[in-house]
N, C-alpha and C positions, 0 to 999 in steps of 0.2 A: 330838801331831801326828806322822805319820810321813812321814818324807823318802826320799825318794822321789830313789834316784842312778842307775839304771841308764839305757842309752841304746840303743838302740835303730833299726835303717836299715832302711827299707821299700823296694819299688821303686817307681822314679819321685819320689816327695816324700821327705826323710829328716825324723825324728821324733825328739825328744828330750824326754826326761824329766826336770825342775828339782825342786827343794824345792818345801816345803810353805808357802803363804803363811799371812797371817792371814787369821781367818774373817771370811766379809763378814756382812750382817744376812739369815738364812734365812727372814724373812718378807718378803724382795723376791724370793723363789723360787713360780711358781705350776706347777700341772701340765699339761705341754704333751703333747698327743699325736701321734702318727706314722700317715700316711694314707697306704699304699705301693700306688698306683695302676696295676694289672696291664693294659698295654693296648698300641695297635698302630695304625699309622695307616693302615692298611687296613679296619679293625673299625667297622662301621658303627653300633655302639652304643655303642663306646668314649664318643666326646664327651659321653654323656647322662653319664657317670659323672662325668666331668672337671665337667662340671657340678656335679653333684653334691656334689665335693667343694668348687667353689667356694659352693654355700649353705650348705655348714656352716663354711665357712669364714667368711661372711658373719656366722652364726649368733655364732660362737664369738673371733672375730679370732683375735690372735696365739696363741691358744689349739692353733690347728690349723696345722699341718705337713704337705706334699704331698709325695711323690715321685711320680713321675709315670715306669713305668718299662715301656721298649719291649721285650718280649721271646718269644720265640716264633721257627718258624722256618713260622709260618704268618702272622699281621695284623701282625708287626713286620719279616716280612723283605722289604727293595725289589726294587724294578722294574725294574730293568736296563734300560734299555736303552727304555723306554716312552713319556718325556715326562711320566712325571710318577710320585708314590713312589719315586722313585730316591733318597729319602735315606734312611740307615740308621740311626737312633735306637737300637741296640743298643750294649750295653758286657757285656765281660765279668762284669762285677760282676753285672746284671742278670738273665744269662743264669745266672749261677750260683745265685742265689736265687730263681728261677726253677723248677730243677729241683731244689732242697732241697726248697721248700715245695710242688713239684709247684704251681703255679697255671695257668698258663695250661691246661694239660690238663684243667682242669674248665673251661674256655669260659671266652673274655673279652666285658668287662670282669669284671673281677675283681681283689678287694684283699684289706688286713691291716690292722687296728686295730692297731697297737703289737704286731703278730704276737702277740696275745691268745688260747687256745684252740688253738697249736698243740701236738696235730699232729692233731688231730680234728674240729675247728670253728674252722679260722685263715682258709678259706679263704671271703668274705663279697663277695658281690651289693652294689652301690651301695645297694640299699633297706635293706639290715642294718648300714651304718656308723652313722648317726648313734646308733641305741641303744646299740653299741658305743662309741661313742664319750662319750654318756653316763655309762655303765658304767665306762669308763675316769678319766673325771675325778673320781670321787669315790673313786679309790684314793688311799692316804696316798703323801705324797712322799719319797725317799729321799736324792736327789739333787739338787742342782744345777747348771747348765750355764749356761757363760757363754763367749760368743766373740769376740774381739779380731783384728782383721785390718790389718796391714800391709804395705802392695802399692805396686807401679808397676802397670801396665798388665798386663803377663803374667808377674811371679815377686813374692813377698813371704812373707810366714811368716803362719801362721795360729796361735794361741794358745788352746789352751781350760783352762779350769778347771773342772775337776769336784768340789763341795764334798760333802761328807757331809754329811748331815742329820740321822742317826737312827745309833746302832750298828748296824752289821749286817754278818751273815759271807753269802760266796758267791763265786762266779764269776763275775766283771763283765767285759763288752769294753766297748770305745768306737769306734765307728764314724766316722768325719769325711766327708761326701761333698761333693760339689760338684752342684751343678743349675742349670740355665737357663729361664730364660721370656722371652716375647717371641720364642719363635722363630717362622717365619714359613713355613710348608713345607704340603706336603698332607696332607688328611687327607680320609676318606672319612666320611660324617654320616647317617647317614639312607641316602635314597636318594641322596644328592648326594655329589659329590665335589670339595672346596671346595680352592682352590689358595692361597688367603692365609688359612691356615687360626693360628691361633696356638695353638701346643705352649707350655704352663706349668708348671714345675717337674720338668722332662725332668731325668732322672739322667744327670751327662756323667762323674764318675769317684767313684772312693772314694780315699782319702788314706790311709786307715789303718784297719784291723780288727783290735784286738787287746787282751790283756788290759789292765784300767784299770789294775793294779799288780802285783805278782810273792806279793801277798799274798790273803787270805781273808778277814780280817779288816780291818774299816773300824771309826773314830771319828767319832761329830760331834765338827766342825769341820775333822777331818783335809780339806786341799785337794791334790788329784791337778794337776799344770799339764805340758800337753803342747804342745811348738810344733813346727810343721808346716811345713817349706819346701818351694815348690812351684813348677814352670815351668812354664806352660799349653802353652805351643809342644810342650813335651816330655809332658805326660799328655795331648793330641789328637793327637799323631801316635801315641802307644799304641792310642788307640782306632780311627784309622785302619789302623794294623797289623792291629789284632782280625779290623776287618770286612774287609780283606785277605784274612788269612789264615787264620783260626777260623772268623770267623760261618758258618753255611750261608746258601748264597747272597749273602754280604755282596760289597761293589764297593767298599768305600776311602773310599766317598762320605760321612765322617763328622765332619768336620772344620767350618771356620765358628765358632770359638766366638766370643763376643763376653762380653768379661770384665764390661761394664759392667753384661749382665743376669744374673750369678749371683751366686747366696749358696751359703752352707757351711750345711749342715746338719750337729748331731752328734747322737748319741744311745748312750745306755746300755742294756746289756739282759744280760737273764741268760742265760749260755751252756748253762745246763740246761736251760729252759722256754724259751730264746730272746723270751721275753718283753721289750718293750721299756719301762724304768721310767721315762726321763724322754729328752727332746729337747727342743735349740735349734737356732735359725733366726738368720742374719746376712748382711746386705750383704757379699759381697768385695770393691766396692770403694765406699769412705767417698766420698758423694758432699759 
């Protein structure tokens, strides 16, 4: 098992890297997949997708993982000034993976199966996820992912464990993001344009992107434990900043979180294919 001492400051949350624990039972590990939902609340086809990923999510339970992420500076950027899309669902993070995988430039809706088939066939129509996502659950598992949350209201530490399953050498990161649902804002449907409309598993920040150890080399059983301290007051006045100052066209208007409806997503992927091999899903706050 290798131990695992260096440490590590991100901005906004700091991140620390602990020893290596004992291995837990890798047949309570299944394989979860990641559904990175390209879309805008102006996009009047948007919701068919979002649908969409709620039947397979129907389909599959905990099986399936949503991000749900606003960006563009066309169906995700607001209204100023209107009475109504004046709020801005953009994050840097979005925006940034956005213009890597070039998505939205092929017309939204549009997503990524566990960013599967980049850089030539990542970019996938609501109607091409579920085979995808078929496709995906019968790969072998490498890893697994486990997440532990300790909070008040708006700061506490987040906890993951990433065990090894299999030897294997490579380039791993680990992504930790945050999301919310239950939000309650416009969105354009169809022809209609609905005002209590609800946004689900909306991307509100990332915590950390970066290598899972300083090595290439993995053991099973070897376990990677990373804890994540974090202050929401402090990563939503970031994203107010963004839409401040960066977005195009953004107004500030970005803020509202409500702790009570977000979970931490994390996930593993390989920094050469950016392929993503495994993701978990958790409540941030233990009700």
């Amino acid at each position: 098992i290798l131990i695992i001492t260096s440490c590590d400051v991100v901005e906004g949350p700091y991140e620390i890297d602990t020893g290596a624990l004992t291995p837990s039972d890798t047949n309570t590990y299944v394989k979860k997949i990641l559904i990175e939902d390209y879309t805008g609340h102006t996009c009047p086809n948007c919701p068919a997708a979002a649908r969409e990923l709620e039947a397979i999510h129907n389909i599959y339970g905990d099986k399936i993982i949503g991000i749900a992420i606003h960006a563009s500076t066309g169906f995700a950027a607001p209204w100023t000034g209107s009475g109504k899309f004046e709020y801005d669902f953009r994050t840097k993070w979005g925006d940034d993976w956005d213009n890597f995988f070039n998505i939205s430039n092929s017309g939204l809706p549009r997503g990524m199966v566990n960013r599967s088939g980049y850089p030539n066939s990542h970019k996938l129509g609501k109607n091409e996820w579920l085979t995808a996502v078929i496709t995906e659950l019968e790969k072998e598992i490498d890893f697994g992912v486990s997440i532990t949350t300790n909070n008040t209201e708006n700061e506490g530490a987040i906890t993951i464990n990433s065990e090894i399953l299999n030897d294997i050498n490579g380039d791993y990161k680990l992504v930790v993001c945050l999301i919310e649902s239950s939000i309650i804002n416009w969105q354009k449907d169809g022809g209609d344009n609905i005002e209590e409309y609800e946004h689900n598993h909306t991307l509100r920040t990332v915590l950390t992107n970066e290598s899972l150890t300083n090595s290439s080399s993995y053991i099973t059983g070897q376990v990677v434990q990373k804890i994540i301290n974090y202050n929401l007051n402090t990563l939503e006045q970031l994203n107010i900043n963004y839409s401040n100052n960066t977005a195009d066209a953004g107004n500030g208007n970005s803020g509202g979180w409500n702790p009570s409806n977000m979970s931490v997503v994390a996930y593993i992927y390989d920094n050469i294919t950016h392929e993503i091999l495994q993701a978990e899903e958790s409540h941030l706050i233990t009700k």
